[in-house]
C-alpha positions in Angstrom: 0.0 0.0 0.0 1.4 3.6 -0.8 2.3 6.0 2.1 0.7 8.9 2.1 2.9 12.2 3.5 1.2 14.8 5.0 2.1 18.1 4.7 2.8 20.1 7.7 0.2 23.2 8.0 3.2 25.2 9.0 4.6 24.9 5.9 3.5 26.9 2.8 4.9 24.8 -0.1 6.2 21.2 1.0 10.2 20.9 1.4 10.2 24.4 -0.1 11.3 27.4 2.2 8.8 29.7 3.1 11.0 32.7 1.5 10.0 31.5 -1.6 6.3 29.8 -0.7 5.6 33.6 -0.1 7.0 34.5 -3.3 5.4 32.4 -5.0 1.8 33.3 -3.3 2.6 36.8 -3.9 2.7 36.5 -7.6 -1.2 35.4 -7.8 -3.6 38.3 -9.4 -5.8 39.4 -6.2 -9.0 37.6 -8.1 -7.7 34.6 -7.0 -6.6 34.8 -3.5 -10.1 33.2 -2.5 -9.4 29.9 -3.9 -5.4 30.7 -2.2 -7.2 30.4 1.2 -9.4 27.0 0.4 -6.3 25.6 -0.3 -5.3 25.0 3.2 -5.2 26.9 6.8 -1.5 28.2 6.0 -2.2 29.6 2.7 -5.1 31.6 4.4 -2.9 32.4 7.8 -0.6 34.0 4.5 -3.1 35.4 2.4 -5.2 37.5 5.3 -1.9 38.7 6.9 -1.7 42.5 6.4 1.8 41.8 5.6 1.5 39.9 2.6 0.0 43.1 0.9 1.9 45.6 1.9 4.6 42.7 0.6 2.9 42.6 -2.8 3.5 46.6 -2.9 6.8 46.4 -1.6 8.0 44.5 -4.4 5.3 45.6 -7.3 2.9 42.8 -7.8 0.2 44.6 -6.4 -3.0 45.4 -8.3 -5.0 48.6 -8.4 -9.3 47.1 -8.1 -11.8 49.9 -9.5 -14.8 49.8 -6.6 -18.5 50.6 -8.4 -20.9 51.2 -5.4 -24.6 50.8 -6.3 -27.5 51.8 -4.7 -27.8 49.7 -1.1 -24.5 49.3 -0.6 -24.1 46.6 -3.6 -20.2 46.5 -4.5 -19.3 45.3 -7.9 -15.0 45.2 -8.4 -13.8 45.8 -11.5 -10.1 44.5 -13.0 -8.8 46.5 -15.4 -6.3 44.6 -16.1 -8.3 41.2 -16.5 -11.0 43.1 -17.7 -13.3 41.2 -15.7 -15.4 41.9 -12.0 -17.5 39.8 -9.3 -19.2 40.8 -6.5 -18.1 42.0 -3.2 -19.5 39.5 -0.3 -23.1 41.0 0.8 -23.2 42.9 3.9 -23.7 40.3 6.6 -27.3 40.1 8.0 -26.2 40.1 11.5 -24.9 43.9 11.0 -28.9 44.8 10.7 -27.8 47.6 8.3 -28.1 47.9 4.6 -27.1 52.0 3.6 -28.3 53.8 0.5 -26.4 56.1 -0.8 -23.6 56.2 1.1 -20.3 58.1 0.6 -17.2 56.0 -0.5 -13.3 56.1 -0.2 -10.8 54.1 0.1 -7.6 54.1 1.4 -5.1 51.4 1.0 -6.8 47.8 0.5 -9.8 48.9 2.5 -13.0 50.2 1.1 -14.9 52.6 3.6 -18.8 53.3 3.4 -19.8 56.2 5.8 -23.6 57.6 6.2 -26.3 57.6 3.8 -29.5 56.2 4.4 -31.1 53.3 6.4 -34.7 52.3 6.6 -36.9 53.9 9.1 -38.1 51.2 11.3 -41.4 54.1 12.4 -41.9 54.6 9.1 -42.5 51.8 6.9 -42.3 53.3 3.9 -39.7 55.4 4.8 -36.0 56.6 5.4 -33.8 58.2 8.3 -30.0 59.6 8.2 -27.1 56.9 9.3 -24.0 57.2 11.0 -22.7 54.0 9.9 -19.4 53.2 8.9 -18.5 50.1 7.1 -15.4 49.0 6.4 -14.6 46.2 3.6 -11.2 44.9 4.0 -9.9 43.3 1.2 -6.7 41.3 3.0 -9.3 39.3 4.8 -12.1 39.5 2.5 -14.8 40.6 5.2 -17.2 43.6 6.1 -16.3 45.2 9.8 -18.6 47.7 11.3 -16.4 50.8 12.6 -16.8 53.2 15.0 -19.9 55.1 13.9 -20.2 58.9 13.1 -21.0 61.3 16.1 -24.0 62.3 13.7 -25.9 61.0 11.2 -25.7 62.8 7.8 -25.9 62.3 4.3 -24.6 63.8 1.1 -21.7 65.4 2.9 -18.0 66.5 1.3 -16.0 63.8 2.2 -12.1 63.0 1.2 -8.6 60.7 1.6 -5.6 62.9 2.9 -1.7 61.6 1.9 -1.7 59.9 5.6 -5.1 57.9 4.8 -7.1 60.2 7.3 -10.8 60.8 6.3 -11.9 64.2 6.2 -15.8 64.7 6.6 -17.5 68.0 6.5 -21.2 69.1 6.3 -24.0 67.1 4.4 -27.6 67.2 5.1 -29.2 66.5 8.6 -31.5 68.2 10.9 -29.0 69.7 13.3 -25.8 71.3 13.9 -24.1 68.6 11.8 -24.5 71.2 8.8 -21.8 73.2 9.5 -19.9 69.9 11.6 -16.6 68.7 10.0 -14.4 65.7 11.5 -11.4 63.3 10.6 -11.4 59.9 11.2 -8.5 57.7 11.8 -8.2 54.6 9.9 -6.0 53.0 11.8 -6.4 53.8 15.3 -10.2 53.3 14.8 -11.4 56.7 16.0 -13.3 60.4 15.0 -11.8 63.5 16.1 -14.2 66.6 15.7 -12.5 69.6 13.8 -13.7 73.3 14.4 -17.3 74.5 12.9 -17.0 75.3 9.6 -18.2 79.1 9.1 -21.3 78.0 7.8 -23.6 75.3 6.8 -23.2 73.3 3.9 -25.7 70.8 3.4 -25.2 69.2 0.3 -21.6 69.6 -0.8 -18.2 67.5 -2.3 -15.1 67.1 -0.7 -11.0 67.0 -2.6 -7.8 67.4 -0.5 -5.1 69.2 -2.3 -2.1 70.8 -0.9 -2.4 70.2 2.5 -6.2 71.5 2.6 -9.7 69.9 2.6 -12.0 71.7 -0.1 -15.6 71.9 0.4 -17.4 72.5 -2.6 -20.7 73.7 -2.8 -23.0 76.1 -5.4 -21.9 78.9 -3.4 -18.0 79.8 -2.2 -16.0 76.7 -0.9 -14.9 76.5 2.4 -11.2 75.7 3.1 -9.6 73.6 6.0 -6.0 74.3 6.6 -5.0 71.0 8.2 -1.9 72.3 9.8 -3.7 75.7 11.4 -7.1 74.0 11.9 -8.7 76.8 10.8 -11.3 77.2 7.9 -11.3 79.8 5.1 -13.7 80.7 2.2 -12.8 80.1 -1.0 -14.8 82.5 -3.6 -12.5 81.5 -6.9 -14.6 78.5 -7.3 -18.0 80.2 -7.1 -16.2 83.2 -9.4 -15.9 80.6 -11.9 -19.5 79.4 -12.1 -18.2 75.7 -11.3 -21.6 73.6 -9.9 -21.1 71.2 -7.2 -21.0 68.3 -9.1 -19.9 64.7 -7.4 -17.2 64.2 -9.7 -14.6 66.1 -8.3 -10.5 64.9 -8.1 -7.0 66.3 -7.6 -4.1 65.5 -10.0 -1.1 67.2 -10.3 -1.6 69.9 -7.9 -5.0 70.7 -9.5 -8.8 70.0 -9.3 -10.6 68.4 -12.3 -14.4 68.9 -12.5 -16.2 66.0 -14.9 -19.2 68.2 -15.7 -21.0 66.1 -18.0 -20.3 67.4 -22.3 -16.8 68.4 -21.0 -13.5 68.5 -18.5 -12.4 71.7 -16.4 -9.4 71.9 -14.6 -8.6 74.5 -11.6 -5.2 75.6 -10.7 -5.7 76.9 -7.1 -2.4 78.4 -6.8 -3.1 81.0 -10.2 -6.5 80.7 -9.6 -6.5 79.9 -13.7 -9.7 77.9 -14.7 -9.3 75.6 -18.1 -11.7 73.6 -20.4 -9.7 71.1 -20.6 -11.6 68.4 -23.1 -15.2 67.6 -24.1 -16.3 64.1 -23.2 -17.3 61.6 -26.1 -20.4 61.9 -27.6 -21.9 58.7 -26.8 -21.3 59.4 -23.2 -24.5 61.2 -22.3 -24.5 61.2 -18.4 -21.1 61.2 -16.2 -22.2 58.9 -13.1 -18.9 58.5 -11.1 -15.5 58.7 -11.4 -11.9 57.5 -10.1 -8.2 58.2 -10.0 -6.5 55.2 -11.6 -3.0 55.3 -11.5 -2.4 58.6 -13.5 -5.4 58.1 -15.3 -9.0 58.5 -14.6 -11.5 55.6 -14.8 -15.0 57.3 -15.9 -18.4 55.5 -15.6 -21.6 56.4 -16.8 -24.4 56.0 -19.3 -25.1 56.4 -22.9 -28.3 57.5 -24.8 -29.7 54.4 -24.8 -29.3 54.4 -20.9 -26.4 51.3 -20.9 -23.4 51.4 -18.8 -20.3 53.0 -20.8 -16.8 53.2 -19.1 -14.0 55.0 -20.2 -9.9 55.8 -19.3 -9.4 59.2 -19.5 -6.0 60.4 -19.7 -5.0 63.3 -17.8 -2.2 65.8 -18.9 0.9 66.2 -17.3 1.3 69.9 -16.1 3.9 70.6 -18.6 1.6 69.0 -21.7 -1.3 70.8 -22.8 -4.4 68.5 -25.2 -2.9 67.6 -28.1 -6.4 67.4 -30.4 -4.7 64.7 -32.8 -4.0 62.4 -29.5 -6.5 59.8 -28.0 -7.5 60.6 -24.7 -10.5 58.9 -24.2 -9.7 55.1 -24.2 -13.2 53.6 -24.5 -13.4 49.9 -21.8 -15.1 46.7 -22.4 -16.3 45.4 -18.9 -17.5 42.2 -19.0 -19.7 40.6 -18.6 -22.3 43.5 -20.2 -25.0 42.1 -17.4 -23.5 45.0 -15.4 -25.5 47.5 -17.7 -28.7 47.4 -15.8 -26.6 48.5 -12.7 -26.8 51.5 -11.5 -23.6 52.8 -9.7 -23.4 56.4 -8.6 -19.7 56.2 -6.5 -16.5 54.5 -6.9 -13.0 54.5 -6.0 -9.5 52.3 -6.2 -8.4 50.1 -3.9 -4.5 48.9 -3.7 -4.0 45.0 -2.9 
């Protein structure tokens, strides 16, 4: 009769050291690291250790994931480079929470709902602010619940500074949260309140450039200094006739507006606004956009109402639109069952 050896669960590959087992694990794309953990309780000690991604970035074989939220809190991640996307694992029941319309970030391999809207258990048919936060974290594959908001809100300015430190500020509610701003740290797990912004702002958009968190609005922005704590208006943006539209991002030391038929860019520092590009014209409706890599990823809808993504490539400061060069790089996300989604927020995660 054949002996059988049994592997150790200590080791990663058998007879192999574990220098190179982690190598090896470290080379598989990121869609695959849930079949990595069936494979034994090693391989998933390995693959949900913090460690092995920051690993992955360390020595380039991490992957930037494109993070389309729909409505309810349904996450659909898309690979550029496999050009393919699955499902996120639903929101476990347990957590009694299902948000709509929540704001998104993300910072590192984590993907961070905060607020939005949760079902009013006095009103049937209706809906009451949340102060949830929810945090997906992709290392371990699993939904956490956070340490809430000190007030519920909604459709608030909301941004990721160079430290991972999420900056919050105004949104609709029905009390002093208005005109409330707070940062929330991602690794120490706690809110710290920042000083009253000088006056309310109840639906807004957030960006962080330069050291400062912008809170854009129809009327003047408001400014937070993050090394004075202190916050400043911002008329330039207002001057310009901008509308607060959701898809706002900084490159480059600038802010880029996607204002549905075209592309503005801002240079803050000689308060200089640009048309920078029209969009194409099959895409009708701009729903959400995201920084990827030096590029932006652009998702919306065409005429006939189907899903239409798009890579947008930005300009270097020193290049200007060259009208001859492709800018618009049109993307084939399969499979095309994601048209009848409806996202409205995304973001990149790094894993």
């Amino acid at each position: 009769m054949k002996r059988v050896t049994q592997v150790s669960s200590y080791e990663i590959f058998p007879k192999l050291p574990d220098e190179l087992g982690h190598e090896c694990l470290m080379r598989v794309p990121y869609e695959w690291h849930g079949n990595l953990r069936a494979v034994s309780k090693r391989w998933k000690e390995v693959v949900n250790s913090p460690q092995f991604y920051r690993d992955r970035k360390r020595c380039g074989k991490w992957e930037q994931c494109i993070c389309l939220i729909e409505h309810y809190s349904k996450v659909t991640v898309f690979y550029p480079s496999q050009n393919r996307c699955r499902r996120l694992p639903p929101i476990p029941v347990e957590f009694n929470v299902n948000p709509h319309m929540s704001e998104c970030v993300c910072v590192s391999d984590k993907l961070i709902l905060l607020g939005g809207f949760v079902p009013d258990p006095n009103n049937l048919a209706g809906w009451k602010l949340s102060d949830i936060v929810l945090m997906f974290n992709f290392s371990s594959n699993q939904w956490l619940l956070s340490v809430p908001m000190r007030t519920p809100r909604a459709n608030f300015a909301c941004s990721v500074s160079p430290e991972g430190h999420i900056y919050i500020a105004g949104g609709q509610s029905e009390s002093i949260v208005e005109r409330e701003a707070a940062v929330y740290d991602t690794e120490e797990n706690r809110w710290e309140l920042l000083p009253l912004m000088k006056q309310r702002q109840p639906r807004c958009c957030g960006a962080f450039l330069d050291g400062k968190f912008f809170v854009i609005t129809h009327g003047p922005a408001q400014v937070f200094d993050v090394k004075t704590k202190t916050w400043t208006f911002f008329d330039d943006l207002r001057r310009h006739s901008f509308r607060a539209e959701r898809n706002v991002l900084t490159a480059h030391g600038r802010l880029y507006f996607f204002e549905g038929v075209c592309v503005r860019e801002y240079n803050c520092k000689e308060n200089v606004v640009k048309r920078l590009d029209f969009s194409p014209p099959q895409l009708t409706d701009v729903k959400c956009i995201a920084m990827y890599g030096e590029n932006v990823f652009v998702c919306g809808r065409d005429s006939w109402g189907n899903m239409i993504c798009f890579i947008y490539r930005l300009p270097t400061i020193q290049a200007t639109i060259d009208e001859d060069e492709q800018h618009w790089i049109g993307v084939e996300v399969y499979p095309r069952l994601l048209d009848n989604f409806k996202f409205y927020k995304a973001g990149v995660v790094h894993i």
